[in-house]
N, C-alpha and C positions, 0 to 999 in steps of 0.2 A: 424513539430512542435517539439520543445525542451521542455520536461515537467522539470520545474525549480520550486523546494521549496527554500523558506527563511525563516532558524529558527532563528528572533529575530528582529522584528519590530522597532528597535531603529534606531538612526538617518542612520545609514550605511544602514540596511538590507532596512528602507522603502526607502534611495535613488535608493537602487539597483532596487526595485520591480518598483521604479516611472518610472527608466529610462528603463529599460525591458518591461513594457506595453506600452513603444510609440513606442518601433519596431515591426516588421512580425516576427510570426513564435515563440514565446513563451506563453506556458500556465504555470501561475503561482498561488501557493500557497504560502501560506503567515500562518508562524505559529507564536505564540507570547499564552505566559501563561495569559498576560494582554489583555481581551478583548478592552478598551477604546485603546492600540496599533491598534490594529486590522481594529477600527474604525476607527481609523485614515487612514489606507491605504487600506480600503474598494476597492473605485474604480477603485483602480489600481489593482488589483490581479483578477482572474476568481474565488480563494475558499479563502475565510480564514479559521483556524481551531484554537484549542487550546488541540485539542488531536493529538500526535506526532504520532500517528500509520499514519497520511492520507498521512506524507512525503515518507515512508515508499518505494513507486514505482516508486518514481520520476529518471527522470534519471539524473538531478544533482541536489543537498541537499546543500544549500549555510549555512554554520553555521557563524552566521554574528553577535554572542552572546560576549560578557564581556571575554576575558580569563579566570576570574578564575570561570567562569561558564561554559564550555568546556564541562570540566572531566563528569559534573552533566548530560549534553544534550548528553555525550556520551555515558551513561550509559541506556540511554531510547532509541537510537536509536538502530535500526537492519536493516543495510544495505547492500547487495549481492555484491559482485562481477564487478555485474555488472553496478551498480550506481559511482559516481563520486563523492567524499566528498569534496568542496571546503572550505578552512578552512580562516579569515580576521581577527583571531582574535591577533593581536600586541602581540609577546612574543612564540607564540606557535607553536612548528616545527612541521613540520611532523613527525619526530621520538616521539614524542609526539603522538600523534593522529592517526598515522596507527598501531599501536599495538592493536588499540579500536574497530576496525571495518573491516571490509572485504570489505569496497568499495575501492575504487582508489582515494587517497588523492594527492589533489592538491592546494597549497598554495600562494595563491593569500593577495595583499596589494591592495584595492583598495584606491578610498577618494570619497566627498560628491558630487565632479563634477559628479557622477554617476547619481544625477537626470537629468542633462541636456543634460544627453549624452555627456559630454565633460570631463570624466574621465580619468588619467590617474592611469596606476597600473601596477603595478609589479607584473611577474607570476615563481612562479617555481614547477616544474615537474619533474616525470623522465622520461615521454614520452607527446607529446605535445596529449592533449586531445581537439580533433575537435569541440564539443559543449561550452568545455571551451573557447576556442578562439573565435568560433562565438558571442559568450556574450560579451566578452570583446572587440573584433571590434564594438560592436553595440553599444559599451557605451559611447567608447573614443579611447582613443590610451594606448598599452600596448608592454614593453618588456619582455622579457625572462632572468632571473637572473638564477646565483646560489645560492640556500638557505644561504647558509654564508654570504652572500649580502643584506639578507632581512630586515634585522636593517637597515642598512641606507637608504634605499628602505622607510623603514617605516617611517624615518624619513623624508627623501625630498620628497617626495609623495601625506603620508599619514599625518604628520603633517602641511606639508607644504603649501596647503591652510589655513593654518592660519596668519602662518607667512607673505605670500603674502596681504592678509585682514588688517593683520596692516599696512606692509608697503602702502597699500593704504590709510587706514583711516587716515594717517600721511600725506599723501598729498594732500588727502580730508581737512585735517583741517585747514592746513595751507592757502591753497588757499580760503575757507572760512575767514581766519583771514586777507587776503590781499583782502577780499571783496567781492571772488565770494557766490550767492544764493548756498545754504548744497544743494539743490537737483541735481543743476548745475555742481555742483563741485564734486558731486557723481557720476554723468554718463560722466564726463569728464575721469574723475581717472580710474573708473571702464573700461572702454572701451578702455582707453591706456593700460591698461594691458593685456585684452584682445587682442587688434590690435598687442604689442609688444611681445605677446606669439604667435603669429600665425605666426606673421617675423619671429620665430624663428625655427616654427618649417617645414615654409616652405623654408626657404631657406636656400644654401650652406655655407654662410659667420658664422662664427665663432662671437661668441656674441662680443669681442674685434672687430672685425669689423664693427658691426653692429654698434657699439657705434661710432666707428671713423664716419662713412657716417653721424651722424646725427648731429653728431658735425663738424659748418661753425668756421673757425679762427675768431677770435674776435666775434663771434657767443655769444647768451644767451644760447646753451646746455652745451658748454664748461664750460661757466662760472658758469653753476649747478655742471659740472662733475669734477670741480676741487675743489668744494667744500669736494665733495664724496673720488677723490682720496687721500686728505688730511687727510681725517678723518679714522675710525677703523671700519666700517660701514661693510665694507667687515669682518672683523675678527670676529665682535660681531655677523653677520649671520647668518657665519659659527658656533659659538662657540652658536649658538640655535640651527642647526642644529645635533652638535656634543652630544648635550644635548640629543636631543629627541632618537638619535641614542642607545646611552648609556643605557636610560631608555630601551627601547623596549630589548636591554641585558639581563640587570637585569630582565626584564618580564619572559623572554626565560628563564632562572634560574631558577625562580623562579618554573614555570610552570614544569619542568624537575622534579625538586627536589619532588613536590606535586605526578608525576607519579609515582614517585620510592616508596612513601609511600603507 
């Protein structure tokens, strides 16, 4: 059994405790200063608390809090050596964060696919931590960055179920507007993305490939994908991506500069 605390019941920490209570092999604690948090992710945890000493022996301490609430939760904890500090907060390195504590920080980007176990996330370390990884197998799928990486990590990752959510709701709505039933045309959407992220990440072909196979000549995909390649669709994506990258920078500054004071 893996004793796993989470300090900070918001959307991230209760994905993580949802998606950690449907696998073997984790007892979890669930910390949050808001009890009606707490409430809310009752069932999923073995303890909730709202006094920080209970995370205290766990052997990994997920701080899954606000960045510029960090420094404050770092200040209450006291952690050995021999616990593992996983840190998800956008903006805040390690160099930040291990000067605060004596555990073994490890800086992880997850996203909210962590309730369904169908998370993806970006991990960086200076040596791979065994309990870390079993978490993160059990969630979803996860690489191995170098921290100077984790900006845009944070950005295609960790923003990026959003940006995915509109480009569906965009094609939810349209096909509503040519007629089909919103619920219809939701589990249509929703489930191409789904089906077309799992082509991708099971197989060999290169997404340019994968596009040419499903595009027939004189075909209807073509005549969707020439609309696409005409357009800036691809630029303006990217230039959300480059967006959110940017910010999670400025966080990382941000967060630096608060250390030094």
């Amino acid at each position: 059994m893996i004793d796993v605390s989470v300090i900070g019941c918001g959307n991230m920490g209760s994905a993580l405790i949802t998606g950690l209570s449907q696998a073997d092999g984790y007892t979890i604690t669930a910390y949050d200063v808001a009890p009606e948090a707490l409430e809310a992710i009752e069932q999923y945890a073995d303890r909730t608390t709202t006094d920080i000493a209970d995370v205290h022996d766990s052997e990994v301490v997920v701080l899954a809090v606000k960045p510029d609430i960090v420094p404050l939760v770092l200040d209450d904890l006291e952690l050995d050596a021999d616990t593992t500090l996983v840190t998800i907060a956008a903006g805040v390195s390690t160099d930040v964060v291990q000067p605060q504590t004596d555990a073994t920080v490890v800086r992880v980007m997850p996203n909210l696919a962590a309730e369904t176990r169908d998370m993806a996330a970006a991990v960086s370390w200076d040596e791979p931590d065994e309990n870390v990884a079993q978490m993160l197998s059990d969630l979803g799928e996860y690489v191995e960055i170098d921290e100077d990486l984790m900006d845009v990590a944070t950005a295609l990752n960790g923003s990026g179920p959003a940006f995915v959510f509109y480009l569906l709701g965009a094609m939810q709505k349209r096909a509503v507007e040519e007629g089909l039933d919103e619920e219809d045309a939701e589990v249509l959407a929703a489930q191409t993305f789904k089906g077309a992220a799992e082509t991708v990440l099971r197989s060999d072909k290169e997404v340019d490939e994968l596009i040419d196979a499903v595009c027939s000549p004189n075909g209807t995909t073509i005549e969707g994908m020439e609309v696409l390649w005409d357009s800036d669709v691809e630029e303006v994506v990217g230039d959300a991506l480059s967006a959110a990258s940017q910010r999670s920078a400025e966080l990382a500054e941000e967060a630096a500069k608060d250390a030094e004071q």
